[in-house]
PDB file of N, CA, C and O in Angstrom:
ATOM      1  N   UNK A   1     -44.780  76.799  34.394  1.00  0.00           N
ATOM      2  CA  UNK A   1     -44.882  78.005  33.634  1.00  0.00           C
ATOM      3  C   UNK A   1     -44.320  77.734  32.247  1.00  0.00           C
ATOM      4  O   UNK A   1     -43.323  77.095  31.909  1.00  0.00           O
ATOM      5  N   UNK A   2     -45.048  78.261  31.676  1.00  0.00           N
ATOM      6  CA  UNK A   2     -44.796  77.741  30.052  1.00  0.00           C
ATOM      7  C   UNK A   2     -43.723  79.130  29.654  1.00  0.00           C
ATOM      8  O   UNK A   2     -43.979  80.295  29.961  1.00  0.00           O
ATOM      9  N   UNK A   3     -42.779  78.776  29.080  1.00  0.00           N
ATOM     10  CA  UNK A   3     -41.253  80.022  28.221  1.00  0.00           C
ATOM     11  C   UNK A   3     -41.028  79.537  27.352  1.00  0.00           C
ATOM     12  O   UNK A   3     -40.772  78.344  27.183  1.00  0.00           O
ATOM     13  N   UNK A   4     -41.095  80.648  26.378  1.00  0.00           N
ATOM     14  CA  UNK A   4     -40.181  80.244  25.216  1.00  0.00           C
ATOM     15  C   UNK A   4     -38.571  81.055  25.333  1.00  0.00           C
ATOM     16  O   UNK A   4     -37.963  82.078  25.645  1.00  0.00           O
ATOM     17  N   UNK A   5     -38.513  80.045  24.948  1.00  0.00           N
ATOM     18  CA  UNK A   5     -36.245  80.214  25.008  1.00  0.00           C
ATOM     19  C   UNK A   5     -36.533  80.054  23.480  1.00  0.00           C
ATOM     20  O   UNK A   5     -37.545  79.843  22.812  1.00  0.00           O
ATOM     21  N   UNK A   6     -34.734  80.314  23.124  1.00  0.00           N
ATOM     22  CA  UNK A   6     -34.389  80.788  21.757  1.00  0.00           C
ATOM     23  C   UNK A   6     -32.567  79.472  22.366  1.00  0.00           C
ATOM     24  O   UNK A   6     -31.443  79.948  22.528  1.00  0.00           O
ATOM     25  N   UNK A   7     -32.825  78.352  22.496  1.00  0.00           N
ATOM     26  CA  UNK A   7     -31.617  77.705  22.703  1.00  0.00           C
ATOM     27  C   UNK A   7     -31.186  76.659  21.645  1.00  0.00           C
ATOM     28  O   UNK A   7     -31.949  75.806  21.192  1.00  0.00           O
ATOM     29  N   UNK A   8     -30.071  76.790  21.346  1.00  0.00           N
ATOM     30  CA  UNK A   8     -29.658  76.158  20.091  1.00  0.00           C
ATOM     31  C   UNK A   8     -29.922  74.506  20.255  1.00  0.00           C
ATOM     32  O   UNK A   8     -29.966  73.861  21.302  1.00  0.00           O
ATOM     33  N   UNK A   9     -30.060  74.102  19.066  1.00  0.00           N
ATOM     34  CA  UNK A   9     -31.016  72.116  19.533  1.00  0.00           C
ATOM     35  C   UNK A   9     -29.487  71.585  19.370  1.00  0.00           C
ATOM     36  O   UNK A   9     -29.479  70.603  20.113  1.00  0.00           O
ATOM     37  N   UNK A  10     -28.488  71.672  18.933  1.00  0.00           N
ATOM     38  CA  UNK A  10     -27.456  70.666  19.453  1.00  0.00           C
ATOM     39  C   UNK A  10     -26.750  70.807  20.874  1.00  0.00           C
ATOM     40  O   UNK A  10     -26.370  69.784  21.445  1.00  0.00           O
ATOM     41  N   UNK A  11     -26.558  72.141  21.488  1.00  0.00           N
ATOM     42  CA  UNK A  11     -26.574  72.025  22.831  1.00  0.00           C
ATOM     43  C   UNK A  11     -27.640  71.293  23.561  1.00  0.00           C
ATOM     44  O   UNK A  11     -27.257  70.507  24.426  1.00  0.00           O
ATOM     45  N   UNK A  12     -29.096  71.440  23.327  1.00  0.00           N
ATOM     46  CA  UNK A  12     -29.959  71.051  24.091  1.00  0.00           C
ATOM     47  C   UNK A  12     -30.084  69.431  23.908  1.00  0.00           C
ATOM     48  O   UNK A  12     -30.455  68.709  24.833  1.00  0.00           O
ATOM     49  N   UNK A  13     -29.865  69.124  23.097  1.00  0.00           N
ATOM     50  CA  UNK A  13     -29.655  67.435  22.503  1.00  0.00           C
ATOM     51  C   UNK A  13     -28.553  66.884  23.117  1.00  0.00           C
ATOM     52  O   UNK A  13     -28.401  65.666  23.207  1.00  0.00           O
ATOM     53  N   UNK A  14     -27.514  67.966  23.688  1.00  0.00           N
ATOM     54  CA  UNK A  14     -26.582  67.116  24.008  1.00  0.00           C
ATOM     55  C   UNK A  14     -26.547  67.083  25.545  1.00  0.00           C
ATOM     56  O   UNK A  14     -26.066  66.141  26.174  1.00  0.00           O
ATOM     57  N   UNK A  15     -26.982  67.963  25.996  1.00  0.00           N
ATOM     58  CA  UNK A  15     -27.905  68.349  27.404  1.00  0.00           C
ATOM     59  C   UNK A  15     -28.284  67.035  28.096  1.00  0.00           C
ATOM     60  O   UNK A  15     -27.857  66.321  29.004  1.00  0.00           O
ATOM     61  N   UNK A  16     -29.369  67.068  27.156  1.00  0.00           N
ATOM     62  CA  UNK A  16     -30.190  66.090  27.600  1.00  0.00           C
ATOM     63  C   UNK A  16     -29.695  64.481  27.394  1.00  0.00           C
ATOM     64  O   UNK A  16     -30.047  63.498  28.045  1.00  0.00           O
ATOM     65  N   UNK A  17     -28.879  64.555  26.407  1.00  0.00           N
ATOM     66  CA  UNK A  17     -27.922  62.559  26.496  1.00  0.00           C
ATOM     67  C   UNK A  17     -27.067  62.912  27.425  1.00  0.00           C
ATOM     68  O   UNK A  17     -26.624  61.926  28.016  1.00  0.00           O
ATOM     69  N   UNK A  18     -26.692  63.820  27.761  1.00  0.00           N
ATOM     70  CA  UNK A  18     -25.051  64.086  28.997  1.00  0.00           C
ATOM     71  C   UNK A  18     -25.893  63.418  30.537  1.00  0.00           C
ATOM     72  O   UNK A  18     -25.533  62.593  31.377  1.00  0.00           O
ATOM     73  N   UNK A  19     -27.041  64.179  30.383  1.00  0.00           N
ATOM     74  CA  UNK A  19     -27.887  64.157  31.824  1.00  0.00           C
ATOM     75  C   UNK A  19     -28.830  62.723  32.130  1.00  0.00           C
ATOM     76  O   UNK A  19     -29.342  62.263  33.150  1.00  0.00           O
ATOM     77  N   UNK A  20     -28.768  62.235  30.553  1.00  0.00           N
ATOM     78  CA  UNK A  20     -29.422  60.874  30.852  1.00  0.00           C
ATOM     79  C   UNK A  20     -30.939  61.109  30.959  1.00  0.00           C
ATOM     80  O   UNK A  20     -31.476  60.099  31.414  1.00  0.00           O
ATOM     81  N   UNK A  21     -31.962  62.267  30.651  1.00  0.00           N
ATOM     82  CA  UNK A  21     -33.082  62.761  31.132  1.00  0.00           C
ATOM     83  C   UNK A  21     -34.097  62.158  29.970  1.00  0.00           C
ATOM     84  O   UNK A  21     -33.530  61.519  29.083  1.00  0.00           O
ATOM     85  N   UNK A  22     -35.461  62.283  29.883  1.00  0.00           N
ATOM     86  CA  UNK A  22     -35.786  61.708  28.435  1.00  0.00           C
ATOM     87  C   UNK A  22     -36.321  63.270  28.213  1.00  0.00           C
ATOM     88  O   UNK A  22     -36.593  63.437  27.025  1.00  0.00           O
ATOM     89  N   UNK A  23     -36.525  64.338  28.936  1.00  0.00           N
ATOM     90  CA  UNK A  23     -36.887  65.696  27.942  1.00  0.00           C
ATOM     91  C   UNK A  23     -36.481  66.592  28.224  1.00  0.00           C
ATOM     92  O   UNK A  23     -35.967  66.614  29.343  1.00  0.00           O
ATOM     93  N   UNK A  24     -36.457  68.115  27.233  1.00  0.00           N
ATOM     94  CA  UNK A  24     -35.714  68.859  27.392  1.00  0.00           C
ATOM     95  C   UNK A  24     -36.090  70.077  28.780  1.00  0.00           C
ATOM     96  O   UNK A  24     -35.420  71.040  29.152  1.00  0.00           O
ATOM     97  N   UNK A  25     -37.180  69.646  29.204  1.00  0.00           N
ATOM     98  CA  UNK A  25     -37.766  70.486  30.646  1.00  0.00           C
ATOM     99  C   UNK A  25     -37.070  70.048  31.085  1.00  0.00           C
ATOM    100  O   UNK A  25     -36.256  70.884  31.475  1.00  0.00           O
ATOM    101  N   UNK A  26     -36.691  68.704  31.427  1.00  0.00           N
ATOM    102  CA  UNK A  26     -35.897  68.099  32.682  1.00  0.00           C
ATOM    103  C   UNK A  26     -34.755  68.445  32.857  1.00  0.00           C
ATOM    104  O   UNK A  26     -34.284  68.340  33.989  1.00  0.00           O
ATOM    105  N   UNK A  27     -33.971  68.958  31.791  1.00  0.00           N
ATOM    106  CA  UNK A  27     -32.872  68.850  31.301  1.00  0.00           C
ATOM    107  C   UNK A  27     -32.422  70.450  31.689  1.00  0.00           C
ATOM    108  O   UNK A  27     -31.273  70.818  31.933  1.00  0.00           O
ATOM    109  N   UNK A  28     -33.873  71.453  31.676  1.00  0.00           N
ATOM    110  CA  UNK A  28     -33.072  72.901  31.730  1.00  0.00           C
ATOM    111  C   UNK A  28     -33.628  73.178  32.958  1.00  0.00           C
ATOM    112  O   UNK A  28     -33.327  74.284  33.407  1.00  0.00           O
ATOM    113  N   UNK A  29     -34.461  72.391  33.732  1.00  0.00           N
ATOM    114  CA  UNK A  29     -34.160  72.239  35.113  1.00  0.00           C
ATOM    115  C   UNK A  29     -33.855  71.837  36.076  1.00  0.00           C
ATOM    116  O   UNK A  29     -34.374  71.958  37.186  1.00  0.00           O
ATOM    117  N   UNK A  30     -32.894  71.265  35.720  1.00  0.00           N
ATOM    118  CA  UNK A  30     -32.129  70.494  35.943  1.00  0.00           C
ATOM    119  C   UNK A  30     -30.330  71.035  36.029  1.00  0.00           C
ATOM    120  O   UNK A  30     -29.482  70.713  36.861  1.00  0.00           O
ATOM    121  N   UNK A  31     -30.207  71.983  34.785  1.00  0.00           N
ATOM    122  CA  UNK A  31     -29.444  72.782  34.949  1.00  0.00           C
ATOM    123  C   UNK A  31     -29.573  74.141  35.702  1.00  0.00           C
ATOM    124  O   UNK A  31     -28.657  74.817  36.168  1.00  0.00           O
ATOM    125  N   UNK A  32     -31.233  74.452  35.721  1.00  0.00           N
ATOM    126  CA  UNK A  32     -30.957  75.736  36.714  1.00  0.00           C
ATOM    127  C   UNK A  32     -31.186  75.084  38.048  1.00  0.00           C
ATOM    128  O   UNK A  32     -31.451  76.055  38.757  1.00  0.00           O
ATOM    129  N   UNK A  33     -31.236  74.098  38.753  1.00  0.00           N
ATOM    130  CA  UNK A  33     -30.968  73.910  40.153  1.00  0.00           C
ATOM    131  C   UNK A  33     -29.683  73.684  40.075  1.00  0.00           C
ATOM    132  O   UNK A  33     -29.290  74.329  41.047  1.00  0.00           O
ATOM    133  N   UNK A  34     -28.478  73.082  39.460  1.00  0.00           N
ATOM    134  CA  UNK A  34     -27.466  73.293  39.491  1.00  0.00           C
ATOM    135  C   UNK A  34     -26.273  74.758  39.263  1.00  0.00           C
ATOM    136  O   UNK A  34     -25.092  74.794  39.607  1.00  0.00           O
ATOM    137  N   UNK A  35     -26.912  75.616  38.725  1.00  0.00           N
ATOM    138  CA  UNK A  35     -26.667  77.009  38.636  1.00  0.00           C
ATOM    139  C   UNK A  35     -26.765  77.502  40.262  1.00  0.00           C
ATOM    140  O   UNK A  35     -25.864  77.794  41.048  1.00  0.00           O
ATOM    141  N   UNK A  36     -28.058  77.474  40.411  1.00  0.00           N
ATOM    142  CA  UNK A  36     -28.877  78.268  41.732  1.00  0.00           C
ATOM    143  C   UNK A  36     -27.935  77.783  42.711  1.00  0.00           C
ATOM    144  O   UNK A  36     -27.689  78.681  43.518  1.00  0.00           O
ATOM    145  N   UNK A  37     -27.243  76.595  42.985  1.00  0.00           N
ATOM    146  CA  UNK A  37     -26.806  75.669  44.076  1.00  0.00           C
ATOM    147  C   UNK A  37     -25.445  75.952  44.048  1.00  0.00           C
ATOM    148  O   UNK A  37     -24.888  76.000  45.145  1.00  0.00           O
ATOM    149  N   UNK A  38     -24.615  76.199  42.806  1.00  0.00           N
ATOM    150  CA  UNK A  38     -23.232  76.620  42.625  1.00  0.00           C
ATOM    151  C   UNK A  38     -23.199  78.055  43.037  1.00  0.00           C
ATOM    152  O   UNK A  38     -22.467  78.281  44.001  1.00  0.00           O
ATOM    153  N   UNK A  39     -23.697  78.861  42.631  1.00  0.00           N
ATOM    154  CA  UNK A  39     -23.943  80.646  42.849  1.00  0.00           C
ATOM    155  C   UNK A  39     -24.396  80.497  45.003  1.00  0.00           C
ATOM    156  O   UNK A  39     -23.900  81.231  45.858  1.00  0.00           O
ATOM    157  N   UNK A  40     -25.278  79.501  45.231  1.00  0.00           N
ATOM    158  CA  UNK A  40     -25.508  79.754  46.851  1.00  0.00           C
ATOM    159  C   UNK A  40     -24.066  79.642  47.303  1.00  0.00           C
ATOM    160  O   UNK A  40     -23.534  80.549  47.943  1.00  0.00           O
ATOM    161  N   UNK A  41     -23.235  78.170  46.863  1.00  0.00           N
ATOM    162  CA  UNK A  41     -22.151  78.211  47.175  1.00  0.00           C
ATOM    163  C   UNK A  41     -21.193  78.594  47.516  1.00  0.00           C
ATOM    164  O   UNK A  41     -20.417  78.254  48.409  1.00  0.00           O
ATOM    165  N   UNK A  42     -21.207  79.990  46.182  1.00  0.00           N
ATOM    166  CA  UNK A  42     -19.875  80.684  45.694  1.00  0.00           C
ATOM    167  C   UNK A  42     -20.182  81.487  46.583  1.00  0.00           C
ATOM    168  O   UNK A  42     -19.215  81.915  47.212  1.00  0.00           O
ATOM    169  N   UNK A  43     -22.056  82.201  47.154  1.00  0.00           N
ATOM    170  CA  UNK A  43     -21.847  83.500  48.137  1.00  0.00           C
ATOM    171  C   UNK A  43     -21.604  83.321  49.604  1.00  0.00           C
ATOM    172  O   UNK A  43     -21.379  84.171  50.465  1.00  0.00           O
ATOM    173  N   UNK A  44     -21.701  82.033  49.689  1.00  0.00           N
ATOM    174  CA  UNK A  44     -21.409  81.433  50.872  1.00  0.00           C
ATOM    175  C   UNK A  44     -19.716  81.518  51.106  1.00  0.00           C
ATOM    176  O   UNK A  44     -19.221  81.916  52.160  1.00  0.00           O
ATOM    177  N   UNK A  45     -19.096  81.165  50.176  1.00  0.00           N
ATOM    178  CA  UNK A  45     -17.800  81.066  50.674  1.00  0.00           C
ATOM    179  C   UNK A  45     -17.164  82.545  50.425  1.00  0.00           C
ATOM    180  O   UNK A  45     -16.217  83.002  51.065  1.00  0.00           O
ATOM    181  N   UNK A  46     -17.700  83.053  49.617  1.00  0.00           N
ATOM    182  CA  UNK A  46     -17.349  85.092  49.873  1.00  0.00           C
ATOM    183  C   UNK A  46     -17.560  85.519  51.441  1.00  0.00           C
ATOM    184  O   UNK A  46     -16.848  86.241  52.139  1.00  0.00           O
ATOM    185  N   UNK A  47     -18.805  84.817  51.770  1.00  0.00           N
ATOM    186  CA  UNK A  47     -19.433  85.914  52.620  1.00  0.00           C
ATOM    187  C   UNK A  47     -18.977  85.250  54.236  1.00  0.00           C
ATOM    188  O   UNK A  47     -19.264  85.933  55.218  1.00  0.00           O
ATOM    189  N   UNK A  48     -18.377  84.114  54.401  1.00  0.00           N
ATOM    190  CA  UNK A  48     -17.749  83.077  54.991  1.00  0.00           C
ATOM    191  C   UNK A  48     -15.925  83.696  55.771  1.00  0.00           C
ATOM    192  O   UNK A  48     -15.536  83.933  56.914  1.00  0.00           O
ATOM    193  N   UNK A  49     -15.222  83.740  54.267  1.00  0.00           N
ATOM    194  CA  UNK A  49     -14.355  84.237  54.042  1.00  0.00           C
ATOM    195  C   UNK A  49     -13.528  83.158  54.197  1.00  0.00           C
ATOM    196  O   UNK A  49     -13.773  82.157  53.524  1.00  0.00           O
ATOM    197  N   UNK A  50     -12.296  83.160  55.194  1.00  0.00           N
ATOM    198  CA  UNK A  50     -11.692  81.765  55.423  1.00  0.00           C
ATOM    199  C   UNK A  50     -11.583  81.274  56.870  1.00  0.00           C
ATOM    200  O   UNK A  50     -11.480  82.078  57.796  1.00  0.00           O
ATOM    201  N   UNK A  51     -11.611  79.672  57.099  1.00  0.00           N
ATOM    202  CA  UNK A  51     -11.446  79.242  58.537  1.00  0.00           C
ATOM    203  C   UNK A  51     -10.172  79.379  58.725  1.00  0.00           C
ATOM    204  O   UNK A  51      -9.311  79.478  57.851  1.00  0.00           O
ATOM    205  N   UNK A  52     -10.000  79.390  60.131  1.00  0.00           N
ATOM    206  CA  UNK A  52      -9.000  79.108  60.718  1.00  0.00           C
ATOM    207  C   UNK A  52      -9.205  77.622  61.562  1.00  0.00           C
ATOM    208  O   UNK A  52     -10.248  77.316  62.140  1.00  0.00           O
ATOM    209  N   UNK A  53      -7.751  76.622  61.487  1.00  0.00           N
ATOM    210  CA  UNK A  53      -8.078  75.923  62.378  1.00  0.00           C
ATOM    211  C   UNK A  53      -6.652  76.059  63.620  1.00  0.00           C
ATOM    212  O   UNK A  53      -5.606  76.697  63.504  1.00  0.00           O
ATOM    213  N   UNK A  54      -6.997  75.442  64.436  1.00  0.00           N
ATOM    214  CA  UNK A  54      -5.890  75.195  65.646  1.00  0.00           C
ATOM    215  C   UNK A  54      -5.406  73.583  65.081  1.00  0.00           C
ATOM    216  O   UNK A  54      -6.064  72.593  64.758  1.00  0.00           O
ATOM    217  N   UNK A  55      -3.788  73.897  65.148  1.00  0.00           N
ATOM    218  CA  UNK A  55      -2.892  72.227  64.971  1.00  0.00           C
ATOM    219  C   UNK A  55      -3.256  71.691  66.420  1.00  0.00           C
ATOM    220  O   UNK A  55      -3.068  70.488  66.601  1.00  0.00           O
ATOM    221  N   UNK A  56      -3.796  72.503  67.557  1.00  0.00           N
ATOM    222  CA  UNK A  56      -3.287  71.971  68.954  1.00  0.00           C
ATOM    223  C   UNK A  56      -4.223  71.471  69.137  1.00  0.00           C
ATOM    224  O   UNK A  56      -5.035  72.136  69.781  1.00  0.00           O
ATOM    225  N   UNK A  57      -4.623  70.160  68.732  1.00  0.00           N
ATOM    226  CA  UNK A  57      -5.885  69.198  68.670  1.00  0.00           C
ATOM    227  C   UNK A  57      -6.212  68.477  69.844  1.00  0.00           C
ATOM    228  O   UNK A  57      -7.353  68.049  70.019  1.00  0.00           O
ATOM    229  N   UNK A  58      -4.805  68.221  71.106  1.00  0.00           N
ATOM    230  CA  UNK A  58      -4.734  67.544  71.945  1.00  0.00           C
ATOM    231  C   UNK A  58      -5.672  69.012  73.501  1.00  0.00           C
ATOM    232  O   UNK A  58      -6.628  68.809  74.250  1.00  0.00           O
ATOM    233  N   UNK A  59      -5.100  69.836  73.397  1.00  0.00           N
ATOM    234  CA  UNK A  59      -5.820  70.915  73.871  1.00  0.00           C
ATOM    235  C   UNK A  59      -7.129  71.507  73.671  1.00  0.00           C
ATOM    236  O   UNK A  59      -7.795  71.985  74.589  1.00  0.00           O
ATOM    237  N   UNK A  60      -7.475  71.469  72.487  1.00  0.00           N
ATOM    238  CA  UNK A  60      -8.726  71.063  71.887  1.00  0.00           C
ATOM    239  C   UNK A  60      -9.768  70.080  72.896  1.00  0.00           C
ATOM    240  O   UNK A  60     -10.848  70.178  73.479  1.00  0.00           O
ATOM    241  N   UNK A  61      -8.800  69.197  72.703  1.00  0.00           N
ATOM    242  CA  UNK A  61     -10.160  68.087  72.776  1.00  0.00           C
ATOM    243  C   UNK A  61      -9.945  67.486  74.419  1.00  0.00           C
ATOM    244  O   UNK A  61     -10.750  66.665  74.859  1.00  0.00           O
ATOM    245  N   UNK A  62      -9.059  67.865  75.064  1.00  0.00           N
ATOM    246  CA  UNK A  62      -8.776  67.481  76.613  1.00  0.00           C
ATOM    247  C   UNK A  62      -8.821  69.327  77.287  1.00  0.00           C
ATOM    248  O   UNK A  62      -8.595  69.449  78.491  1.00  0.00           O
ATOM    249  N   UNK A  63      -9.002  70.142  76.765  1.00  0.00           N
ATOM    250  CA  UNK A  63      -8.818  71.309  77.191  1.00  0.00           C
ATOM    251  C   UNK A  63      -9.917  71.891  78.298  1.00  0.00           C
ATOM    252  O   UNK A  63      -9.544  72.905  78.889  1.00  0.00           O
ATOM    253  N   UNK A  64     -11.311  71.333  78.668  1.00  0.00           N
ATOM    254  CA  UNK A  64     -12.176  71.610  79.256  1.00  0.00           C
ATOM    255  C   UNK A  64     -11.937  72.257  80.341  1.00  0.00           C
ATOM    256  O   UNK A  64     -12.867  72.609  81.067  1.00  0.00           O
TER     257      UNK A  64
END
């Protein structure tokens, strides 16, 4: 899909040498799969909340 963005060329220049990419498509998708993948992350560990573990590892694992 063809977009026009309004993104400043020394961010995007520097984008693209940080990422090692040779163009600037690669480069801003490249950053939105890294967006999309940090944000799954972040709702994952909201929606997760926190583990608990057991120290009693020996009961655990001989406990059957």
């Amino acid at each position: 899909m063809k977009t026009t963005l309004n993104i400043p060329e020394k961010l995007l220049e520097e984008a693209v040498r940080l990422a090692g990419v040779r163009t600037k498509t690669e480069v801003v998708a490249r950053a939105l799969k890294e967006f999309i993948r940090r944000q799954k992350i972040e709702r994952l560990i909201e929606e997760t909340g926190s583990l608990e573990f057991s120290d009693d590892w020996d009961n655990a694992r001989h406990g059957r």
